[in-house]
C-alpha positions in Angstrom: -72.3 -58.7 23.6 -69.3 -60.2 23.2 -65.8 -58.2 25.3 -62.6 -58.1 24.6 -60.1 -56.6 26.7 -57.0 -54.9 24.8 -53.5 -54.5 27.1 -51.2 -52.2 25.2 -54.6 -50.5 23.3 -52.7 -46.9 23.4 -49.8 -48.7 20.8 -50.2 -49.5 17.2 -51.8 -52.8 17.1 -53.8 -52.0 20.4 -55.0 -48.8 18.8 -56.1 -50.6 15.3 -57.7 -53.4 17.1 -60.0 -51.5 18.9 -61.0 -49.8 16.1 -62.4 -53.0 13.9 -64.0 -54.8 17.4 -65.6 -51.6 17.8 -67.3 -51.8 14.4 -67.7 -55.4 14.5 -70.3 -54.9 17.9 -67.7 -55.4 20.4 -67.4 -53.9 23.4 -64.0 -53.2 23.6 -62.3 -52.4 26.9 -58.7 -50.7 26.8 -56.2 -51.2 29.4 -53.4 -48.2 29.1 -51.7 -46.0 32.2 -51.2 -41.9 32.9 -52.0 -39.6 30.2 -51.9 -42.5 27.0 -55.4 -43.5 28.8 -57.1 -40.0 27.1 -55.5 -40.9 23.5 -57.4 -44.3 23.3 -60.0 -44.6 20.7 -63.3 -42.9 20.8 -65.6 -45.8 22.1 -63.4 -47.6 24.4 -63.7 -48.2 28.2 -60.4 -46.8 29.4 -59.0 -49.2 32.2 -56.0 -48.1 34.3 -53.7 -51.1 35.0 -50.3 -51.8 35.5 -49.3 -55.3 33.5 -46.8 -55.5 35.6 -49.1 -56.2 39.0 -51.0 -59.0 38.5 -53.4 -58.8 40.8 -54.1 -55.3 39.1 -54.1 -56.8 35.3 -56.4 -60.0 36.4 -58.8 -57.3 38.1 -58.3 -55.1 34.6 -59.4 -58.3 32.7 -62.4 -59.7 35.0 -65.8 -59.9 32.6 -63.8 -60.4 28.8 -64.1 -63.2 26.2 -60.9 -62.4 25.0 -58.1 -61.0 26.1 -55.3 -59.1 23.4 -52.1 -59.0 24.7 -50.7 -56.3 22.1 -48.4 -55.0 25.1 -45.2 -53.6 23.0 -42.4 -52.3 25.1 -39.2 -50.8 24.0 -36.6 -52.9 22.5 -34.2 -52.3 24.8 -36.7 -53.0 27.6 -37.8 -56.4 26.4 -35.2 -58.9 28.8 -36.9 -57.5 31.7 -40.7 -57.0 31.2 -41.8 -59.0 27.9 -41.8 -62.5 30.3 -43.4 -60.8 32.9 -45.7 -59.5 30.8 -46.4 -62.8 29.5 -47.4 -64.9 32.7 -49.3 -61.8 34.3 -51.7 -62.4 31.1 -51.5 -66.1 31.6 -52.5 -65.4 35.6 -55.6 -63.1 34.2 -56.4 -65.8 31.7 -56.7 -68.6 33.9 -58.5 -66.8 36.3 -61.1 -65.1 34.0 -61.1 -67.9 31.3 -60.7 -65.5 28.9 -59.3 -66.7 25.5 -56.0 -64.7 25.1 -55.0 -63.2 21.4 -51.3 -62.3 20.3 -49.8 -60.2 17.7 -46.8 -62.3 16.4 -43.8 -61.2 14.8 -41.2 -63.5 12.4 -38.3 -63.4 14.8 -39.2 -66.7 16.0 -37.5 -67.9 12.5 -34.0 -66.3 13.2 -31.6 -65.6 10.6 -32.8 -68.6 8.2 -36.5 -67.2 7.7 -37.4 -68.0 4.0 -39.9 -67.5 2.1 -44.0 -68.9 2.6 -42.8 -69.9 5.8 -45.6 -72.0 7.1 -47.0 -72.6 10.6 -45.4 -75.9 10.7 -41.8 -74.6 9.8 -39.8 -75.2 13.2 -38.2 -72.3 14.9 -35.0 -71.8 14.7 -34.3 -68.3 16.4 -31.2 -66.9 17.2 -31.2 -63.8 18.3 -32.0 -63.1 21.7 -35.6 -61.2 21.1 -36.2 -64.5 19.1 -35.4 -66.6 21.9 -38.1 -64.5 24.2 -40.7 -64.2 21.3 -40.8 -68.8 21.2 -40.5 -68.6 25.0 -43.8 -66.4 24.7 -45.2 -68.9 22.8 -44.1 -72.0 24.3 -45.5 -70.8 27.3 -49.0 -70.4 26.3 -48.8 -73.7 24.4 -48.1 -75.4 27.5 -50.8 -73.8 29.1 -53.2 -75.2 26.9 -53.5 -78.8 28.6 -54.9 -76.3 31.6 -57.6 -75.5 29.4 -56.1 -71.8 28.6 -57.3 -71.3 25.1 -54.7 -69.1 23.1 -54.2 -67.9 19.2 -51.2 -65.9 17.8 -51.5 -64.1 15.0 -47.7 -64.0 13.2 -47.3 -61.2 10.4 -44.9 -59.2 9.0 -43.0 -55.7 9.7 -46.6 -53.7 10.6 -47.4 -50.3 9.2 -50.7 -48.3 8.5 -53.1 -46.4 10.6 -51.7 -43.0 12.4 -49.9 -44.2 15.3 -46.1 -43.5 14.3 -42.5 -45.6 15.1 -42.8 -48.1 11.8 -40.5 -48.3 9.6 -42.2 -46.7 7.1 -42.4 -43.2 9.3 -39.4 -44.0 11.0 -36.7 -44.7 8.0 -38.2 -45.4 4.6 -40.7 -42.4 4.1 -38.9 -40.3 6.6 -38.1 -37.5 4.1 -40.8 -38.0 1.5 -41.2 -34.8 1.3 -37.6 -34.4 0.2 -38.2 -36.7 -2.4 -36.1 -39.3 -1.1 -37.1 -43.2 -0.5 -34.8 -45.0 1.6 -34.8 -48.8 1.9 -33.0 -50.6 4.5 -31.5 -53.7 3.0 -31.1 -54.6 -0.8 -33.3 -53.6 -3.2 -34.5 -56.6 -4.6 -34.8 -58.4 -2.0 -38.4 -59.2 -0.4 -39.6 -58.4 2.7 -43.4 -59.5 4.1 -45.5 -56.7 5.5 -48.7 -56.7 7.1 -50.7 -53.1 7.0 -52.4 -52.8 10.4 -56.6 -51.9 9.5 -56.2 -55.8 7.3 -54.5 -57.5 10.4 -56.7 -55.7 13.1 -59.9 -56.8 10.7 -58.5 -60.2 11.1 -58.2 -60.4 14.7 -61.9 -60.0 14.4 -62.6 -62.5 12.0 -60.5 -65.3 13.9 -61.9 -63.8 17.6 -65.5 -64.8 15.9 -64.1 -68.3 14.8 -62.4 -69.0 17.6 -64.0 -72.3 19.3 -63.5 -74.2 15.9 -59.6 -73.8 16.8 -57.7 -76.1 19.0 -56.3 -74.7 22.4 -53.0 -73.6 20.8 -53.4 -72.4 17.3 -50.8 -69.8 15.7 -52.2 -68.7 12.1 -49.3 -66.9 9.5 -51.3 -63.5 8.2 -49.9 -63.4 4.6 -50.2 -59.7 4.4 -47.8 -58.1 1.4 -44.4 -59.3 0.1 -42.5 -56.4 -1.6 -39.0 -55.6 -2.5 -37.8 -52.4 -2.1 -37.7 -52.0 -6.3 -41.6 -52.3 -5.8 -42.6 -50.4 -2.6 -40.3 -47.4 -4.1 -42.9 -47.5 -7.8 -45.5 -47.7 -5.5 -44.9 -44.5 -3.8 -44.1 -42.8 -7.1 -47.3 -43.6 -8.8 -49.2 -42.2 -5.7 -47.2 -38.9 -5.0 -46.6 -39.0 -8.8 -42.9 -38.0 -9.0 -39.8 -39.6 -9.3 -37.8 -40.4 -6.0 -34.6 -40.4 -5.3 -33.0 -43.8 -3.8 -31.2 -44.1 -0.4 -30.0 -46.6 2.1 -29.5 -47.1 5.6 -25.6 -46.1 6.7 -25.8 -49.6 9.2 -22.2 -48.8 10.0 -22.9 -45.5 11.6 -26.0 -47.2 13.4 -23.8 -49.6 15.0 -21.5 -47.0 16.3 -24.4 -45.2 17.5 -25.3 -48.6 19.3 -22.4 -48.6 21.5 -24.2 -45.5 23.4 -27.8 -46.2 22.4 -29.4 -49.9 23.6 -32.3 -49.0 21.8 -30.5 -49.0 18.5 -28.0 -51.8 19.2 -31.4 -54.0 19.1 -32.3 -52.7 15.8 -28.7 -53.6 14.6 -29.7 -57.2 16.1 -32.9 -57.8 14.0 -31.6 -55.7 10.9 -30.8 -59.2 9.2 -34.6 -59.1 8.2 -33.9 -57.0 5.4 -31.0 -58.7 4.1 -33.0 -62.0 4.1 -35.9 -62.3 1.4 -39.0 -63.5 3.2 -42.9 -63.6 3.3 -45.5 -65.5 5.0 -48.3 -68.4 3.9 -51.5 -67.9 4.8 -53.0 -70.2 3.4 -53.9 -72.2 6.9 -55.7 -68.9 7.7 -57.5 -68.2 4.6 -58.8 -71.9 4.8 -60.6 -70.6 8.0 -61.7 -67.1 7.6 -61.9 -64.4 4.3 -58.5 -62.4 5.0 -58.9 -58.7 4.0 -56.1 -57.6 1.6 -56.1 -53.8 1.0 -54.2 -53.1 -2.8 -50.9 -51.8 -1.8 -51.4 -48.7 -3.7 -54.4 -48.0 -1.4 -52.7 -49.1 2.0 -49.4 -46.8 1.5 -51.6 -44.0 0.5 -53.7 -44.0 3.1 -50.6 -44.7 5.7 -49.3 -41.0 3.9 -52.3 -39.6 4.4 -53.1 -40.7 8.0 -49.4 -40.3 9.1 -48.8 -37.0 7.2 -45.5 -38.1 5.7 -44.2 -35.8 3.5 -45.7 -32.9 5.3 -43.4 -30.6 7.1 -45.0 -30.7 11.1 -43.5 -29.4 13.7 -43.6 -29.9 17.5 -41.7 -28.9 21.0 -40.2 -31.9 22.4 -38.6 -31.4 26.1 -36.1 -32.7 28.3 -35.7 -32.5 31.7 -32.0 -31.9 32.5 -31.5 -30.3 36.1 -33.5 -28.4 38.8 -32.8 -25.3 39.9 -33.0 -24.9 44.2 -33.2 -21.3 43.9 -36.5 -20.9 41.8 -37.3 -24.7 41.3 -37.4 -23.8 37.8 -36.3 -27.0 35.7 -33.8 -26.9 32.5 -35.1 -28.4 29.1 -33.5 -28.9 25.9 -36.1 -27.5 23.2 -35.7 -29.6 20.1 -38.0 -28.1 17.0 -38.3 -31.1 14.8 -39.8 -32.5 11.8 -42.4 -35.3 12.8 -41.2 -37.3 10.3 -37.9 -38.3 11.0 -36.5 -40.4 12.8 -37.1 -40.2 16.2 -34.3 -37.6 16.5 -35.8 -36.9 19.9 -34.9 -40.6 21.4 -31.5 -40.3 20.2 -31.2 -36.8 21.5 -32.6 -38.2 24.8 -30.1 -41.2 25.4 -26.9 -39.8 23.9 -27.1 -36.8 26.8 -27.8 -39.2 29.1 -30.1 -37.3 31.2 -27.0 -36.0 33.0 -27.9 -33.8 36.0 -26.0 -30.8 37.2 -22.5 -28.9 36.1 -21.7 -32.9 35.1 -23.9 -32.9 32.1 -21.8 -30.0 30.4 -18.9 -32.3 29.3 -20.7 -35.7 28.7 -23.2 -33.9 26.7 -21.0 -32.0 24.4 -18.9 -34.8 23.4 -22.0 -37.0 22.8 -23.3 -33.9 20.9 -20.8 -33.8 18.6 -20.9 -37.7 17.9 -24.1 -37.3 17.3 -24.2 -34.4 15.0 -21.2 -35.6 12.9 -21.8 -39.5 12.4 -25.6 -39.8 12.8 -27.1 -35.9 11.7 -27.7 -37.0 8.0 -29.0 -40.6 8.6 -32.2 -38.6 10.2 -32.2 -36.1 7.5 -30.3 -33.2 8.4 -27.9 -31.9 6.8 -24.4 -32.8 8.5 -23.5 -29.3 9.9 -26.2 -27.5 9.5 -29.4 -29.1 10.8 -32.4 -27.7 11.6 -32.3 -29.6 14.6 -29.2 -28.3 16.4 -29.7 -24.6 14.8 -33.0 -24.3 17.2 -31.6 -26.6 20.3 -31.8 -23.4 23.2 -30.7 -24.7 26.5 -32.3 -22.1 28.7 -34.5 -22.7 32.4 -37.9 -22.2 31.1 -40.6 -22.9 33.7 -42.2 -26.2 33.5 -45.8 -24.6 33.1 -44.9 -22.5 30.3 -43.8 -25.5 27.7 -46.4 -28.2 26.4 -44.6 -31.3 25.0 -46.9 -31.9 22.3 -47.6 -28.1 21.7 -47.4 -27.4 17.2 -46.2 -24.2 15.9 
C-alpha cells in the first residue's frame, strides 16, 4: 500500500487531500500539532510534528512515497516560516526519498498574469509573496539533479469542502443569507478557481502517474474561469432568488492595513481580481482525466457544506489580562455570525492583545476605528452591530467558556 504523508492536513487542501487518498487505497498519514491533530479526517494517522524542526519533520515523514507539503501559514507570517518550511521538506525528502507534492498558487505570474497561462509562461512576479512562492519552486527544481523528485500542482483561488477562510466564506457569500453577493473586483472581469474535492482528486491521479514525470514537473489545474456577472447567476439559480450586488470598500481595507498586517497582504495580492485570468490545463489533461464538477454542483455543495447563508453562532474569546488576586483571566466575548468575515481576527489584532490598565485607551480608540470604517464591510450595520451590542468585557473563569462552544 502506497503512503503519503500530508504536512498542513488540518488546513484546507491538507484536509481535502486526505480525503480522496483515503478512498483511493492510500494510507494517508497527517502531520498537524495541539488540539488541530483531533479535527483531522476520520482514517488518518495523526502525526505530531513541528515543520519547523527538522529533525522532528524528517522523523514525521520516515516510511512515505510521497510527501504533500500543503503547510499554509498566515499571510502575514509568510517572510519568516514559508522558506523554512520549504528546505525542512527538502531535508525530509532527501532523506526519506519520498517524492514531494505542492499545492501552487498564480502569484508566481505577478501583476501581468493573463489568461490560459501555460506552464511554460515565464514568471514574472512582483509582489513579495510572489517572490517567495518562485523561490519555493526554484528551490525544489534545483534539487532535482540530487535526484529529489518534485510536482506542483498550480490552480486557482481554492474553495469547496467545509474548512472555512476562502474567499467565498470570507467575502463573496459572507451574507448570503442577507441576500447580498459581493464580488471583489469588476464584474466582468474573469477570475480562475479551482474547487478543492476536483484538485484534491487530482493530486491522486498525478500521485499514481507520477514516475512517467520528469524530476521537476509543475502541471496548471484548469479548474473554473468565472466573472463575477456569472458566479452571482450561479448562486441565484441555486438559492433561487434574486441577489443583491456589492463590492469590496478596498479603500477602507487599506486603512485597516496600516494596523492589521494580515490585511495589508490581502491589499498586496488584491490585483488578482482586477486582472482577468485563468489557467491551461491542457499539459495536465494530456496525462491524467481531470475531474471537473459543474459549477452549479460545486457552489452548492460548498453552501451546503460551509452553511453559508445560515445564521450560526459561536463564543470566540480573548485573552486580555490576568488577575493576581483570583488568577481569573479577562476575555472579550464576541457572539458572531460564522459567516462573516473573520470579524474575530480583526477584533484580535486591532486591540492588540494589550495587557493591563494600558489596554483601556489603545483599545477604545482602535474600537472605534474599527466600528466606524470597517463595521459594514463585515456586515454589520455601522452603529449598530450585532457584534459590538453583545461584546461583555467581564473576568469570566477560564473553565467556564469553550471557544468553539454554539448557542
Amino acid at each position: 500500500m502506497n503512503t503519503i504523508t500530508i504536512l498542513g492536513a488540518a488546513g484546507r487542501i491538507g484536509e481535502a487531500c486526505a480525503q480522496a487518498f483515503l478512498a483511493a487505497g492510500w494510507r494517508v498519514r497527517g502531520v498537524a500539532r495541539g488540539t488541530k491533530l483531533a479535527t483531522l479526517v476520520q482514517g488518518v494517522e495523526p502525526v505530531e510534528a513541528n515543520a519547523m524542526d527538522r529533525k522532528s519533520l524528517i522523523e514525521a515523514c520516515r516510511g512515505s512515497d510521497i510527501i504533500l507539503h500543503a503547510l499554509n501559514p498566515a499571510y502575514d507570517q509568510w517572510e519568516a516560516t514559508v522558506m523554512p518550511f520549504a528546505h525542512n521538506v527538502l531535508a525530509a525528502a532527501k532523506e526519506t526519498g519520498a517524492t514531494v507534492m505542492i499545492p501552487g498558487n498564480v502569484y508566481n505570474y505577478g501583476t501581468t498574469i493573463g489568461m490560459d497561462m501555460c506552464e511554460d509562461r515565464p514568471f514574472a512576479a512582483d509582489t513579495s509573496k510572489g517572490k517567495i512562492r518562485v523561490e519555493v519552486e526554484q528551490l525544489f527544481a534545483d534539487a532535482a539533479d540530487g535526484g529529489v523528485r518534485t510536482i506542483v500542482l498550480r490552480g486557482g483561488d481554492f474553495f469547496g469542502g467545509k474548512r472555512l477562510e476562502t474567499w467565498l466564506d470570507l467575502m463573496i457569500l459572507k451574507d448570503l443569507k442577507k441576500g447580498k453577493f459581493v464580488w471583489p473586483g469588476p464584474y466582468d472581469l474573469s477570475h480562475a478557481f479551482a474547487y478543492l474535492p476536483d484538485f484534491a482528486e487530482t493530486f491522486v491521479r498525478v500521485a499514481n502517474k507520477r514516475q512517467a514525470l520528469p524530476a521537476f514537473s509543475a502541471l496548471n489545474f484548469e479548474g473554473h474561469t468565472l466573472t463575477g456577472n456569472q458566479m452571482k447567476r450561479a448562486v441565484e439559480e441555486i438559492t433561487g432568488k434574486s441577489l443583491k450586488s456589492g463590492n469590496v470598500p478596498w479603500f477602507l481595507i487599506r486603512l485597516v492595513g496600516l494596523f492589521n498586517p494580515v490585511l495589508k497582504a490581502v491589499v498586496e495580492m488584491s490585483y488578482l481580481w482586477r486582472v482577468p485570468h485563468s489557467m491551461d490545463g491542457r499539459k495536465l489533461a494530456a496525462l491524467v482525466d481531470v475531474p471537473k464538477t459543474p459549477i452549479a454542483e460545486a457552489l452548492r455543495q460548498t453552501i451546503a457544506d460551509q452553511k453559508l447563508g445560515q445564521k450560526i453562532y459561536r463564543i470566540t474569546r480573548y485573552v486580555l489580562g490576568q488577575r493576581r488576586c483570583d488568577r481569573s483571566r479577562t476575555y472579550i466575548v464576541c457572539i458572531r455570525q460564522h459567516s462573516y468575515l473573520r470579524a474575530d481576527i480583526l477584533v484580535d489584532h486591532l486591540f492588540l492583545h494589550v495587557r493591563g490598565n494600558r489596554r483601556h485607551r489603545i483599545s477604545n480608540a482602535m474600537t472605534l476605528i474599527y466600528r466606524r470604517f470597517c463595521g459594514f464591510w463585515l456586515g454589520f450595520d455601522r452603529w449598530s452591530s450585532p457584534l459590538w451590542d453583545h461584546i461583555l468585557q467581564r473576568r469570566i473563569s477560564a473553565q467556564t467558556l469553550d471557544g468553539s462552544a454554539r448557542i
